[in-house]
N, C-alpha and C positions, 0 to 999 in steps of 0.2 A: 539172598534177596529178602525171606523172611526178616531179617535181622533189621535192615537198611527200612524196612517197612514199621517195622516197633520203632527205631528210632522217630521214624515221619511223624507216627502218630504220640510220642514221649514227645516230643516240641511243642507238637499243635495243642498236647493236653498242658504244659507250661505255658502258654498262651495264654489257652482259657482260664489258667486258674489266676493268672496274673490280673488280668481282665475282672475278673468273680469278683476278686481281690484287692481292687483297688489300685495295684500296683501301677496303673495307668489307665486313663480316664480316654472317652470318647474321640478325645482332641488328640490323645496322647498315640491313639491308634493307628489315627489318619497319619499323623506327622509319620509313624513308623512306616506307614504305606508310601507317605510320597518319596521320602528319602531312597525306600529299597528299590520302588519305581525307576527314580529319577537319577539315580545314582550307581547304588550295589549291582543292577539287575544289570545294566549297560555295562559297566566293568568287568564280568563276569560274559558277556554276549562278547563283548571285543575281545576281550583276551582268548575266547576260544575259537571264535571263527578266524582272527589272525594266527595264529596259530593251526589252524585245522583245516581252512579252505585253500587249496593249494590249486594248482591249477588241475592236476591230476584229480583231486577230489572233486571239485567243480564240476566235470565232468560235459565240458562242451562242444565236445565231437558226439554225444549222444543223444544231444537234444533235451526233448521234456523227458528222457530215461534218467538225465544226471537230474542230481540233485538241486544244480542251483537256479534249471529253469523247472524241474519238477515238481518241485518244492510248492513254490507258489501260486505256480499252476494247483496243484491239489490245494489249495487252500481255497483259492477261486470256483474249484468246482465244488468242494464240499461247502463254500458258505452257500452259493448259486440252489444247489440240489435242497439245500436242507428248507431256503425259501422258498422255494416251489412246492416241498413235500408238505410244508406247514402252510400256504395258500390255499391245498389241494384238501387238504383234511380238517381245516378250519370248521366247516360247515358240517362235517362230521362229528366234530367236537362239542357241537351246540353253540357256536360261537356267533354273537350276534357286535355289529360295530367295528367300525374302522381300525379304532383304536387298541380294541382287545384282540382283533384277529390279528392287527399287526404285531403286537407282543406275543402272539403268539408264535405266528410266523420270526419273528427275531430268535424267540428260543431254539427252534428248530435250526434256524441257519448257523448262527454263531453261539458257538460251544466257547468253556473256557481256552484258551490260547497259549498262554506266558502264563497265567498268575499259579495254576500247580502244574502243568505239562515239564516248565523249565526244572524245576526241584526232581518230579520223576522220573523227567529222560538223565538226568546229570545223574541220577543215582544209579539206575541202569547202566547208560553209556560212558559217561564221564565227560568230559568236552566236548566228544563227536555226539552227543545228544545232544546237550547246548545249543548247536551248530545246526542241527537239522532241525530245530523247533524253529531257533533263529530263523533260518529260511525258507520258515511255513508263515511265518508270521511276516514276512516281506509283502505276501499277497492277505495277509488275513487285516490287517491293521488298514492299511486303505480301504477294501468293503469295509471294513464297520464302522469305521469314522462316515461313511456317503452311503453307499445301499445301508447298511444296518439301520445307522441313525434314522434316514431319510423311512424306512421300514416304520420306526417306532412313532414321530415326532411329524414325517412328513416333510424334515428341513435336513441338510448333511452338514456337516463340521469338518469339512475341508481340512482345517488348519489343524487339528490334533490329531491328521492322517501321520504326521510327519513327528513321529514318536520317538522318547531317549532310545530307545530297544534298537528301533529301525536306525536311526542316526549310528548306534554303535555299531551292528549290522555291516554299515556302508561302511563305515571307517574301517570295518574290520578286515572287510573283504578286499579292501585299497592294498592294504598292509600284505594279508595272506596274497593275492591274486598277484601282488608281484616282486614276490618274496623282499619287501624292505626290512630292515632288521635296526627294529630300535631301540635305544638306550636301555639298559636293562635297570636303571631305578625307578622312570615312570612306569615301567610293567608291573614291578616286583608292587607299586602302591596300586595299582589295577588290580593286579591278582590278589590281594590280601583284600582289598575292599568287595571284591567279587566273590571271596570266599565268604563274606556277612551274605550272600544274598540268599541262599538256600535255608539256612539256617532263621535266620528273619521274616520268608515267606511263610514258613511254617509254622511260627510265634504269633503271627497277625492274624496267619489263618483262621487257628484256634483264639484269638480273640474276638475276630469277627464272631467267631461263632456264636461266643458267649453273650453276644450281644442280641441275640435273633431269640426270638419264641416262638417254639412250635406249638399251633393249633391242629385238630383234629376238624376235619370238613374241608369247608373250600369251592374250588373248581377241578373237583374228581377226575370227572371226565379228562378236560383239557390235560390235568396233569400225567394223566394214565396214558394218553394216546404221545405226550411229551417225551415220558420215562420211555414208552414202547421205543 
């Protein structure tokens, strides 16, 4: 695990230095963002859940104990819990205004999801990580597109509920939930384009990074009671 953790962070520091470096520009960033989005993340989401969601795994004689209604159940209660807990403590925070308690309350509710959870559970678990974040994010991805947004903005985004992630997801689960068995060339360029995705998140990441400055000061408070 040690190991698999130095590599995490050996990519994300080629990132950044690529980033530092010129090697690719602001633009050059985003385009690597929406490709692995829209593309690697999905081929890597399908090829494991068809593969790994079996009806057996699925688990639908057990209710919200299986996975595939528990899932997103626990995603529903943990964005729910975390907007209440951030409503609740707002005013403890010194938080004054609509708009900063609601970014507030947002942090609290909705944590990262997909963008590092997929890399660490795949390292961990291997596909059947993939598979269970996949089906965390069936319930997480619609709250944030409508409560979340609607939390930040006061308006929801309906329409980018229905995510490449979620779309693979569905497709995946079509495939796994009843055992169809297809072509093995379009998989084999599935699996090879989903193997860029781990690898890619953790390049961006550390690019991202490189691009952010940290200051000393701020909003202490709110932060502290965040991190807590």
């Amino acid at each position: 695990m040690t190991e698999k953790i130095l590599v995490f962070f050996a990519l994300a520091a080629v990132g950044y230095a690529a980033r530092r470096f010129g090697v690719f520009g602001r633009a050059g960033v985003r385009d690597l963002i929406r490709f692995n989005i829209d593309f690697a993340l999905p081929a890597l989401v399908f090829t494991a859940v068809s593969a790994r969601l079996t009806p057996e795994v699925a688990g639908w004689n057990r209710g919200i104990a299986g996975p595939l209604l528990g899932l997103p159940l626990a995603a529903a209660a943990t964005c729910g819990g975390g907007l209440l807990l951030g409503k609740l403590t707002a005013p403890l925070a010194g938080l004054r205004g609509r708009r900063r308690r609601g970014t507030y309350a947002f942090l609290f509710g909705f944590a990262n999801a997909a963008f590092l959870p997929i890399p660490l559970s795949y390292a961990l678990h291997g596909e059947e990580g993939v598979l269970h974040v996949s089906l965390y994010t069936a319930g997480y991805y619609p709250l944030f597109w409508t409560l979340g947004i609607w939390t930040l903005r006061g308006t929801s985004e309906l329409k980018y509920a229905f995510h490449p992630n979620l779309i693979a997801l569905v497709l995946g689960a079509a495939v796994g939930l009843t055992g169809t068995h297809l072509p093995e060339l379009p998989l084999e360029v599935l699996r090879s384009l989903g193997a860029c995705a781990i690898p890619l998140a953790l390049v961006y990441t550390g690019a991202v990074l490189a691009e952010q400055t940290l200051s000393a000061g701020g909003d202490l408070v709110p932060l502290a009671w965040i991190a807590a």
